[in-house]
ROBATOR-209335 format. One record per atom (N, C-alpha, C, O, CB): residue in one letter; x, y, z. Coordinates in steps of 0.05 Angstrom, whole numbers, padded with zeros to 5 digits, always signed. Glycine has a CB too. Example, Ala and Ser with C-alpha at 12.3 -4.5 7.8 and 13.67 -1.06 7.14 Angstrom:
! residues 2
A+00264-00114+00156A+00246-00090+00156A+00264-00066+00156A+00285-00066+00169A+00226-00089+00181S+00257-00045+00142S+00273-00021+00143S+00258+00001+00157S+00268+00023+00161S+00282-00012+00114
! end
This chain:
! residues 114
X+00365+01063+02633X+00346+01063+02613X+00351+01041+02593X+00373+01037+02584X+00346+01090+02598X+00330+01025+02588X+00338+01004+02564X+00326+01013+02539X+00311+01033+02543X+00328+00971+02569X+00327+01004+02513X+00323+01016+02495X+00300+00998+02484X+00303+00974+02490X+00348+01020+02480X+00278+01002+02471X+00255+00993+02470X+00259+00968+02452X+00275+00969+02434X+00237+01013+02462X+00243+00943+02455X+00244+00915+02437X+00228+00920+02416X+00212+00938+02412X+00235+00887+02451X+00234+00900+02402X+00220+00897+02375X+00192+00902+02383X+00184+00898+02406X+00224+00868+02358X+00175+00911+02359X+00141+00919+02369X+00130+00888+02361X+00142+00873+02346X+00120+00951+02347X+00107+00882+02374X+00095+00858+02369X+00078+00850+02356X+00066+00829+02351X+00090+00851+02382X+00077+00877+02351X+00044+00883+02328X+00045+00870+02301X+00063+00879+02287X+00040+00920+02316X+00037+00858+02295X+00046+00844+02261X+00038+00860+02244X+00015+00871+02244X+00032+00815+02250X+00063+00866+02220X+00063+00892+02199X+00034+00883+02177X+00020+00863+02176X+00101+00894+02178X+00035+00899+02167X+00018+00896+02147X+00030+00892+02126X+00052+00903+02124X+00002+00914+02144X+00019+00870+02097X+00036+00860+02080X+00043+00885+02066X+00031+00905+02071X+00025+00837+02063X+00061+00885+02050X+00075+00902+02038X+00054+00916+02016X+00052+00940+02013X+00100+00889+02027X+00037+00894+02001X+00016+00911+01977X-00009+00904+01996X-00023+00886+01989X+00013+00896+01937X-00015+00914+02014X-00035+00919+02026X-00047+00941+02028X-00031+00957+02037X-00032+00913+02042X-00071+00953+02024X-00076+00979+02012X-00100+00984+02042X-00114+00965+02049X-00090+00977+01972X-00103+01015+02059X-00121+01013+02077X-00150+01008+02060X-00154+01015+02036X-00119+01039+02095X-00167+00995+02074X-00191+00997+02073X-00197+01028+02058X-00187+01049+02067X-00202+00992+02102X-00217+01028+02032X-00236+01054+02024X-00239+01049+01998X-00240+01025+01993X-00224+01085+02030X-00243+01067+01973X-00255+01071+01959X-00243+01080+01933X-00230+01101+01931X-00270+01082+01969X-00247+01064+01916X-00227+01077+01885X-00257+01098+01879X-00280+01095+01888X-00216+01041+01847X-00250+01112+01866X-00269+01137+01859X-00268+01141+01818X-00253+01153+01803X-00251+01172+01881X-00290+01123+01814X-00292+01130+01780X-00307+01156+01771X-00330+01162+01777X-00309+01105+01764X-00293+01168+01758X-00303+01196+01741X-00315+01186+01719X-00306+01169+01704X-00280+01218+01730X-00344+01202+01716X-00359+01192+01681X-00353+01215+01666X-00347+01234+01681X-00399+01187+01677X-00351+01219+01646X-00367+01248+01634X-00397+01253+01627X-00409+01232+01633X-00354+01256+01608X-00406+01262+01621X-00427+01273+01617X-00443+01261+01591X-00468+01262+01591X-00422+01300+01617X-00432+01253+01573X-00439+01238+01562X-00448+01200+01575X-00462+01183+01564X-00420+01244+01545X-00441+01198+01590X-00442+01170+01592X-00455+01175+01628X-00465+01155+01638X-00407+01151+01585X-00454+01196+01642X-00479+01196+01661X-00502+01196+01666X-00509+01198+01689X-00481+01205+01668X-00520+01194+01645X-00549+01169+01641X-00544+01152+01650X-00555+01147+01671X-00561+01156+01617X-00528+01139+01642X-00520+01112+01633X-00520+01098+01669X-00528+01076+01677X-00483+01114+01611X-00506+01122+01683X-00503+01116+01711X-00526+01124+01726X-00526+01136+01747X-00480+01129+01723X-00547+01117+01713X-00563+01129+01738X-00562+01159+01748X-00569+01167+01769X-00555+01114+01762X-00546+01180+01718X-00544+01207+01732X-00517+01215+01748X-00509+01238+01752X-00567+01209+01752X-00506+01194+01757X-00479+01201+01781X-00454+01201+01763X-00448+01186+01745X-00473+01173+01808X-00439+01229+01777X-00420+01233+01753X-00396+01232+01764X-00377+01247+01761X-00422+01258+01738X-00400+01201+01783X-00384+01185+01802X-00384+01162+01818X-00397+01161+01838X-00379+01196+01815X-00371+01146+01809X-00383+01124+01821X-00365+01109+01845X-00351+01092+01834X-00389+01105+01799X-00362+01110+01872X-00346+01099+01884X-00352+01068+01891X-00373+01059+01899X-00343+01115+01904X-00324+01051+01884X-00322+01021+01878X-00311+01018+01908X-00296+01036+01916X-00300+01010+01848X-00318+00997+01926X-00301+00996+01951X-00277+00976+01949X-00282+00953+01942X-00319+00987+01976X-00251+00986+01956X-00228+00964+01952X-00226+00953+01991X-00237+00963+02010X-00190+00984+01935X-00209+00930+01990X-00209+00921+02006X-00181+00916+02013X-00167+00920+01993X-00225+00906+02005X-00167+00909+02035X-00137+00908+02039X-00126+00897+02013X-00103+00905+02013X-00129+00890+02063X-00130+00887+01996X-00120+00878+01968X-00135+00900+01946X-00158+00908+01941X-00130+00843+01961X-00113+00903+01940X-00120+00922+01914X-00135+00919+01891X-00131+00897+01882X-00101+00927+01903X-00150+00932+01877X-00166+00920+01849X-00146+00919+01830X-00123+00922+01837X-00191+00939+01836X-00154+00915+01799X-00146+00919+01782X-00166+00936+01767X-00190+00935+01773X-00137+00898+01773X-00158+00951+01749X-00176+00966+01729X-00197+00955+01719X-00218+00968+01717X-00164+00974+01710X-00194+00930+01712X-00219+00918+01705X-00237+00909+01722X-00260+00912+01715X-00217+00900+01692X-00231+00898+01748X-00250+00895+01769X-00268+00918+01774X-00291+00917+01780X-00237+00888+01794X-00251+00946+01771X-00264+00970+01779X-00292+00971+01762X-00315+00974+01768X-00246+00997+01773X-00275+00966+01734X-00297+00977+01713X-00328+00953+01712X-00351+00958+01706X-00277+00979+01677X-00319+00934+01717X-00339+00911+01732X-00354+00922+01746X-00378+00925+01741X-00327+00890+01750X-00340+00932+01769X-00364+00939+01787X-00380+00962+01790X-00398+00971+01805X-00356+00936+01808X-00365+00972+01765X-00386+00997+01762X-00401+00993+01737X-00419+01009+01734X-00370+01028+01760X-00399+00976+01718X-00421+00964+01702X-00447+00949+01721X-00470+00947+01715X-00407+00942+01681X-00436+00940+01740X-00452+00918+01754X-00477+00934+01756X-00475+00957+01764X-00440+00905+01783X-00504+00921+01749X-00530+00936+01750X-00530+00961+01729X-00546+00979+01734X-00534+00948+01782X-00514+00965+01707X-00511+00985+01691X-00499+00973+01665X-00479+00985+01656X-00496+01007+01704X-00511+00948+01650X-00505+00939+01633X-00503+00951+01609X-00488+00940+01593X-00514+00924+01633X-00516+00976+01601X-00524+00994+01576X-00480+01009+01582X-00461+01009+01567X-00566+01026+01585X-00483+01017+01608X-00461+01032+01608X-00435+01013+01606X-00418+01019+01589X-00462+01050+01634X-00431+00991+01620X-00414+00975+01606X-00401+00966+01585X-00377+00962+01582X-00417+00965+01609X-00429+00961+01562X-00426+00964+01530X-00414+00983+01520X-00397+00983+01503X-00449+00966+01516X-00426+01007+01536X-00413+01032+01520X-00385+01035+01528X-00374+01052+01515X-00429+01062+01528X-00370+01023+01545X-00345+01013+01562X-00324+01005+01551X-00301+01013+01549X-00349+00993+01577X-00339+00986+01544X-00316+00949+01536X-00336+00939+01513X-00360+00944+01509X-00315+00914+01572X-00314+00921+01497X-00333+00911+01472X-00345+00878+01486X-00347+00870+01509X-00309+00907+01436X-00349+00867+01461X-00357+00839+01476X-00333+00814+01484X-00335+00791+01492X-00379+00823+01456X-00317+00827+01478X-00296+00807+01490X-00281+00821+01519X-00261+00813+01530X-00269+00801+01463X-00296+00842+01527X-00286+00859+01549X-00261+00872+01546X-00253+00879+01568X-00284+00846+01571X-00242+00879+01526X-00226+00897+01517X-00244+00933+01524X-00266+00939+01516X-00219+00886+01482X-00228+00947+01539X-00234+00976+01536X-00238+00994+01500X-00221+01000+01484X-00206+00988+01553X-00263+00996+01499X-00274+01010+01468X-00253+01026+01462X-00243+01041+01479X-00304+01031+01468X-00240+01025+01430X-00219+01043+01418X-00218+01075+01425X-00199+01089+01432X-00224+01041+01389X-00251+01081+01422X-00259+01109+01438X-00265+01119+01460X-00272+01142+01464X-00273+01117+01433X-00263+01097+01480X-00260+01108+01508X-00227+01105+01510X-00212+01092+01496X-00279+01089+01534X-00221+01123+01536X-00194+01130+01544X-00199+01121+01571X-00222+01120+01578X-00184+01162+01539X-00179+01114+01589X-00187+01107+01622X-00162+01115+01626X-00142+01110+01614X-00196+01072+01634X-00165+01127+01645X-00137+01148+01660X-00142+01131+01689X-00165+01131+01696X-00143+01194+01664X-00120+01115+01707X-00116+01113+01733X-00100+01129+01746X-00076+01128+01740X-00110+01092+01737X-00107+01144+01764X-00085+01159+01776X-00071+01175+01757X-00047+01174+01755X-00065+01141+01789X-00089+01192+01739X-00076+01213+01726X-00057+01196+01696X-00042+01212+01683X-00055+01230+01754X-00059+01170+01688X-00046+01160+01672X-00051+01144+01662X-00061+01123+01672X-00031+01156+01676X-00044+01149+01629X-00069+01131+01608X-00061+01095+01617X-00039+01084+01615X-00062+01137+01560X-00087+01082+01629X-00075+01054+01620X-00057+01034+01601X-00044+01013+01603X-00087+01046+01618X-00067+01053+01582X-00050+01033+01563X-00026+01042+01552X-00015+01040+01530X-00065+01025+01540X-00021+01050+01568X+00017+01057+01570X+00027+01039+01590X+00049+01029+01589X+00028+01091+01582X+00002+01032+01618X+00018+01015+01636X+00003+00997+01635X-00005+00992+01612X+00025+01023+01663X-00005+00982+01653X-00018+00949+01650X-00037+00944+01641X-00049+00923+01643X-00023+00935+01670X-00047+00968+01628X-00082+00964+01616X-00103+00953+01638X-00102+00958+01662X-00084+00938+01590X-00116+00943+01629X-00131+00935+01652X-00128+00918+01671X-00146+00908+01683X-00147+00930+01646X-00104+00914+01674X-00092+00896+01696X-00082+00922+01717X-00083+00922+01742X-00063+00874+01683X-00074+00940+01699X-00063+00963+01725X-00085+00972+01751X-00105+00986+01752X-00056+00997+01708X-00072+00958+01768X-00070+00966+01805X-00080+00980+01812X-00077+00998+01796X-00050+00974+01818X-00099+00993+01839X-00114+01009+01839X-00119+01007+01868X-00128+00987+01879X-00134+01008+01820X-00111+01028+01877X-00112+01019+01912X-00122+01037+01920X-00128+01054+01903X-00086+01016+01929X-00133+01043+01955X-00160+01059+01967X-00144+01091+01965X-00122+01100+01969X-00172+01047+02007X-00166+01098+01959X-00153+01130+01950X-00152+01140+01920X-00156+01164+01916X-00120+01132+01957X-00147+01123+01897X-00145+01123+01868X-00164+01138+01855X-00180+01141+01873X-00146+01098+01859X-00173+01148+01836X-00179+01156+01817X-00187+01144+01788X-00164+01137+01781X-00164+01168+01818X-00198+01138+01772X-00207+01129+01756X-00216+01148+01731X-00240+01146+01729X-00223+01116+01767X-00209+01161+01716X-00226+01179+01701X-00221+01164+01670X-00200+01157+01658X-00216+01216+01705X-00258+01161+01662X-00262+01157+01635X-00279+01176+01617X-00302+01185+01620X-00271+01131+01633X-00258+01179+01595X-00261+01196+01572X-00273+01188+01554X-00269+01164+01552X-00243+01205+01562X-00285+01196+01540X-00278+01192+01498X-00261+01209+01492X-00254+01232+01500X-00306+01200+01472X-00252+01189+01468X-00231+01206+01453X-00247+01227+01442X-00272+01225+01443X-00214+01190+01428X-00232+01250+01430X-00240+01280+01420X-00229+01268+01396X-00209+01254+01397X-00226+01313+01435X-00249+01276+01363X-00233+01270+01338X-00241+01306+01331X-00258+01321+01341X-00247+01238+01312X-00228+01310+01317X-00235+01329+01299X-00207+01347+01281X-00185+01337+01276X-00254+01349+01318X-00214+01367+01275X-00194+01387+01265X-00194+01413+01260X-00174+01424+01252X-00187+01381+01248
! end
């Protein structure tokens, strides 16, 4: 019996993400804004997005909801919150944070009161 050779298949790069779909959550407040959908799936591609590409492409054709988004310098609004994968951005890369097929996206407003 010989013992099997190296496979020949060429690996896939290391941040290579499969083919599918980051999945953005609206609330209810800002689902007009979408055309009604209280979800918007962004398609990623073997390279991963960043948070802001996401949020790009789910403004794209939804300019009212973008505003309500990002200000005019494209910074995320003081009163929206954006959770990736269950975790506030701006604890980790802000809108640079990574976002690969399978992800999650959920945007909030902040709650004020007392």
């Amino acid at each position: 019996m010989t013992a099997p050779g190296p496979s020949t298949s060429p690996s896939p790069p290391l941040d290579a993400a499969p083919t599918g779909t980051v999945r953005v959550v609206l609330p209810g407040a800002l689902r007009e804004l979408a055309g009604g959908l209280g979800e918007v799936e962004v398609p990623v591609g073997a390279e991963a997005l960043t948070v802001r590409q996401c949020l790009d492409a789910v403004a794209d054709g939804r300019p009212e909801l973008g505003r309500r988004l990002r200000d005019e310098t494209g910074a995320v609004r003081r009163h929206v919150n954006v959770f990736a994968d269950g975790a506030d951005i701006r604890s980790r890369e802000g809108q640079d944070t990574r976002l690969g097929a399978g992800s999650v996206v959920h945007v909030l407003p902040s709650v004020a009161g007392g």
